[in-house]
C-alpha positions as CSV (number, residue, x, y, z in Angstrom):
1,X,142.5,277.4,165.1
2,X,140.2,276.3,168.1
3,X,137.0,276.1,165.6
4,X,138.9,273.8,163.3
5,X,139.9,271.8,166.0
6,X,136.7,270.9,167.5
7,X,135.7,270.3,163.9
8,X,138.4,267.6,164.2
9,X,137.2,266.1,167.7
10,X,134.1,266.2,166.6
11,X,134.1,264.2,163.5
12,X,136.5,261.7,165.2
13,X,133.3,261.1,167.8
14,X,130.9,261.2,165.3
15,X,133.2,258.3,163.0
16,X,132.7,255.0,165.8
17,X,129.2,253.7,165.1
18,X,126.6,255.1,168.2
19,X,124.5,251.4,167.9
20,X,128.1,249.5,167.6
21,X,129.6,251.1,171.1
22,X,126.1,251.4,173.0
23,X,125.4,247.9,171.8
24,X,128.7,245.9,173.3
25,X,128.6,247.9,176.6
26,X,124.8,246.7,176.7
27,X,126.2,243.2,176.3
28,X,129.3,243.4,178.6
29,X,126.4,244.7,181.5
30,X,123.9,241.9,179.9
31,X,126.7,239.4,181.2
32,X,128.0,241.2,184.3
33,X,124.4,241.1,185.3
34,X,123.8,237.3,184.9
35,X,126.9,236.5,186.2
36,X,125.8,238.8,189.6
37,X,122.5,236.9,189.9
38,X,124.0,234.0,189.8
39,X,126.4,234.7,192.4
40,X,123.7,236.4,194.8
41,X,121.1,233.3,194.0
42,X,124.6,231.2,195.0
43,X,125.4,233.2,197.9
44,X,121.4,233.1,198.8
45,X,122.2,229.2,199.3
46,X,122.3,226.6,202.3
47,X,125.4,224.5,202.9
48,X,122.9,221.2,202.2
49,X,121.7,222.7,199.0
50,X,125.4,223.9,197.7
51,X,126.2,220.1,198.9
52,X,123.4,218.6,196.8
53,X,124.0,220.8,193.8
54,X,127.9,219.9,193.7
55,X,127.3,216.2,193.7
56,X,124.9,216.5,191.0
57,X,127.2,217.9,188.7
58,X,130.2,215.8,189.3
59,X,127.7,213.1,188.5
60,X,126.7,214.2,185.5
61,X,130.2,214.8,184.6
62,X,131.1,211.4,186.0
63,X,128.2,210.0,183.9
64,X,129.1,212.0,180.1
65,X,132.7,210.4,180.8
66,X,131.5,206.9,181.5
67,X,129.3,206.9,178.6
68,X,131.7,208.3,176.0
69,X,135.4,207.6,177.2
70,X,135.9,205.0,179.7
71,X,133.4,203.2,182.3
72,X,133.5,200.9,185.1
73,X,132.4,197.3,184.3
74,X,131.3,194.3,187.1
75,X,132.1,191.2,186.6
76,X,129.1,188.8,187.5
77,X,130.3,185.4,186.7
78,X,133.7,182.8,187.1
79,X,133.4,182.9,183.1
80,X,137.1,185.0,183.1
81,X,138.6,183.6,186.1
82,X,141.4,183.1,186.9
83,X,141.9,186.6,185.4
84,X,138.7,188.0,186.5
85,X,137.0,187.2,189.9
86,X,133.3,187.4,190.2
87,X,132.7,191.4,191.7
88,X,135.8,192.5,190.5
89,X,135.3,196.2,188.9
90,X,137.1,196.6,185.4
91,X,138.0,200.0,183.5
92,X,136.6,199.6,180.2
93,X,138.4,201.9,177.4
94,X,135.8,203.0,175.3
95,X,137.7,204.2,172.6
96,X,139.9,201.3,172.2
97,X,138.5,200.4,168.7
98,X,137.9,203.8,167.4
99,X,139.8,205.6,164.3
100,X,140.3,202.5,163.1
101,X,141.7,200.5,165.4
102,X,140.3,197.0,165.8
103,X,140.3,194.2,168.1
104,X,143.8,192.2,168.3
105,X,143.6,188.3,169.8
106,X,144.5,187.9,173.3
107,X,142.0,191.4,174.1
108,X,139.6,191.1,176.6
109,X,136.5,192.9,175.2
110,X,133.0,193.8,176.4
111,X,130.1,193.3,174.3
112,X,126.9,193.7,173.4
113,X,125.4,189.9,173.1
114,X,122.1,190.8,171.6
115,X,122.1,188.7,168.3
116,X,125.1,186.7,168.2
117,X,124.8,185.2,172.8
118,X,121.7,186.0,173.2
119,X,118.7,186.5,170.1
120,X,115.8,188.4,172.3
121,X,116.4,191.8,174.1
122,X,114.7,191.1,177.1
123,X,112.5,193.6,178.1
124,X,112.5,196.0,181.7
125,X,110.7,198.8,182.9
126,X,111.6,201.8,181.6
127,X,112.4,203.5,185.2
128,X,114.2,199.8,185.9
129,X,116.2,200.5,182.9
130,X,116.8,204.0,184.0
131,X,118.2,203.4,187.2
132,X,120.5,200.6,186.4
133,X,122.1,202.3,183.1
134,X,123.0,204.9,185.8
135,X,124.3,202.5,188.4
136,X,126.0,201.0,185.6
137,X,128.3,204.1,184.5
138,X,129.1,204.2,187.7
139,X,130.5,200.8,188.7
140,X,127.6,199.9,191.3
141,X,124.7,198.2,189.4
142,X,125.6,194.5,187.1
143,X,125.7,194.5,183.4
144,X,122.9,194.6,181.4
145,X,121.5,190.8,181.0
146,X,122.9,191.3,177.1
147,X,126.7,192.4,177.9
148,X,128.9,189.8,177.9
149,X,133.1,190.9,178.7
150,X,135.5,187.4,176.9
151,X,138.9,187.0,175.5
152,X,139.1,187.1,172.2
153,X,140.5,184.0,170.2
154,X,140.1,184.8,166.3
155,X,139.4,187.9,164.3
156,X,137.8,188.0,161.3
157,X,139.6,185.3,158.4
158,X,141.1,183.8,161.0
159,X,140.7,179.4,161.0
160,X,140.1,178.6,164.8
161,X,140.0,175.0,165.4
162,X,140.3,172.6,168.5
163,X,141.9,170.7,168.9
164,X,145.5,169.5,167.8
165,X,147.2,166.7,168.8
166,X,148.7,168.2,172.2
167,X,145.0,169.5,173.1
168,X,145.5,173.0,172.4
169,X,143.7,175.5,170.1
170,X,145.1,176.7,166.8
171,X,144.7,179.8,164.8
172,X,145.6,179.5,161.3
173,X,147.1,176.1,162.1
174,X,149.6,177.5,164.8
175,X,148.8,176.2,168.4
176,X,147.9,179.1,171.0
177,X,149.6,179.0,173.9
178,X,147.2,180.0,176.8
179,X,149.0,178.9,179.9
180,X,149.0,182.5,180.7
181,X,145.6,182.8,181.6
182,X,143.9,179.7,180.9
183,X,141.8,178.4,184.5
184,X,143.8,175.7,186.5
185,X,142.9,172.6,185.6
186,X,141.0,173.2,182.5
187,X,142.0,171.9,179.0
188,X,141.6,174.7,176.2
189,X,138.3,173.3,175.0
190,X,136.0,170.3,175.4
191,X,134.1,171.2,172.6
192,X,135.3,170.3,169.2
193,X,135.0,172.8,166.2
194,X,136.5,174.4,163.2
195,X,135.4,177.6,162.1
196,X,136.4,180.6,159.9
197,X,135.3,183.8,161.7
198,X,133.8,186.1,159.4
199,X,135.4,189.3,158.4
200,X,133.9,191.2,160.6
201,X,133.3,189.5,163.2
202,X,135.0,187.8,166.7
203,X,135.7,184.4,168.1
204,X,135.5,184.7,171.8
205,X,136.1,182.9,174.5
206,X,135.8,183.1,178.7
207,X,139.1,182.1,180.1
208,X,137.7,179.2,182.7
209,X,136.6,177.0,179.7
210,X,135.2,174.5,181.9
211,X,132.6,177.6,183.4
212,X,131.8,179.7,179.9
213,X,129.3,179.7,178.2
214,X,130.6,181.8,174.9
215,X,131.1,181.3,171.0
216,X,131.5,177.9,171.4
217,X,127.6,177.5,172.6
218,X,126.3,179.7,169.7
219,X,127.5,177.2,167.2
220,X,124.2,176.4,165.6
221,X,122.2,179.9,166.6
222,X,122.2,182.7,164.1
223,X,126.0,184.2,163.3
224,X,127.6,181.0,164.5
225,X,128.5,182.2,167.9
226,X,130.7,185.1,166.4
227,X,130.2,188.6,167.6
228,X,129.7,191.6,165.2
229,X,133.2,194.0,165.8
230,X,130.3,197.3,165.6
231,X,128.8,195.3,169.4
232,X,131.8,195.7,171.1
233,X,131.3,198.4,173.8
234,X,134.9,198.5,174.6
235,X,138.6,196.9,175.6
236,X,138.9,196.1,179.8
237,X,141.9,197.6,180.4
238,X,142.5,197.9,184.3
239,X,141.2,196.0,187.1
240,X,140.7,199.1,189.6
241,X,138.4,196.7,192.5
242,X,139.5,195.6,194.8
243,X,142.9,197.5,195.7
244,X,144.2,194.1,196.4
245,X,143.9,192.9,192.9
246,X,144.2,196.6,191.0
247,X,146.8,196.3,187.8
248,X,146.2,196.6,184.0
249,X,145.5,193.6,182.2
250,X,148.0,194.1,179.7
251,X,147.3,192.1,176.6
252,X,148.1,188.8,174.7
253,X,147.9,190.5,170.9
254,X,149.0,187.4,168.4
């Protein structure tokens, strides 16, 4: 009976694979002894250099969210006030026009003006370039020279003309009523037009009419001052700079 039952054992040991079991406890000490060395090379560190390493990778992370989800925008001109004051730091939702939403009238967008505002990339050094895109997705550098951040008027099919008989703009023949936002003082338009926005495309507009220069200036270059929907970087969504002024900018969809 005690022969048969080593028999037994011994075919149960001899059933689990030898290179199966030695090779997972070879992995599990594989991994035990990274994770070791890093914590000794951790350990092995100054205060300064844990310091420096920490702040390098919340920037990085700061930096992957700012360039997929949301990022901080400045505001360089008047061209939005009195909605916007010149140094005033935006939230810019990234995703705002993404499984298939689209831009909505009365949205306060920020876009890529290269062919519709402006028709030559200017040109930087590459370091340049390097340093402000960083600065940028952090909220401390200006726009690039070819973003541009307007209200828009008119989506694609829309008819935006100015003006009617009471001065104001109309979409589709029905007057837009602006008071909301429009500057003090300024009438909705001094320049004249009529236009059918491509499908497409946007009509935008800066909200101090009197101090923007937007689709109504790109009348006769290339695309008719409309802006392709694919150039729109995002939807500015909260004023977060300065405290005084923070608050979401809500939105005027017609």
């Amino acid at each position: 009976m005690e022969t048969e039952a080593e028999e037994l054992a011994e075919r149960d040991r001899s059933s689990v694979p030898r290179g199966r079991t030695e090779g997972s406890r070879s992995v599990v000490r594989s991994g035990a002894g990274r994770a070791e060395t890093v914590r000794v090379w951790w350990r092995g560190l100054g205060l300064w250099q844990e310091a420096g390493l920490l702040a390098v990778a919340c920037l990085a992370v700061l930096c992957l969210v700012n360039a997929f989800l949301v990022q901080p925008f400045v505001i360089p001109s008047g061209s939005m006030e009195n909605t916007l004051q010149i140094g005033d730091r935006v939230l810019v939702n990234k995703l705002a026009y993404h499984f298939g939403n689209q831009p909505h009238r009365g949205d306060v967008v920020v876009f890529d003006g290269t062919g519709s505002f402006i028709q030559d990339e200017p040109s930087e050094n590459p370091v340049v370039r390097l340093i402000g895109y960083v600065g940028r997705l952090v909220g401390l550098a200006p726009p690039e020279q070819t973003d541009f951040i307007k209200r828009v008027v008119g989506v694609g099919g829309d008819r935006v003309t100015c003006c009617d008989m009471q001065g104001r703009i109309t979409v589709n023949g029905r007057p837009v009523d602006e008071r909301s936002y429009l500057y003090p003082g300024d009438a909705p338009s001094q320049v004249r037009f009529d236009i059918v926005v491509p499908q497409g495309k946007l009509w935008v507009m800066g909200d101090h009419r009197s101090d923007s220069s937007d689709s109504r200036d790109h009348l006769g270059d290339p695309g008719g001052g409309a802006v392709p929907v694919d150039k729109v970087i995002g939807r500015a969504e909260w004023i977060i700079w300065p405290f005084n002024r923070m608050g979401s900018l809500g939105g005027a969809h017609g």
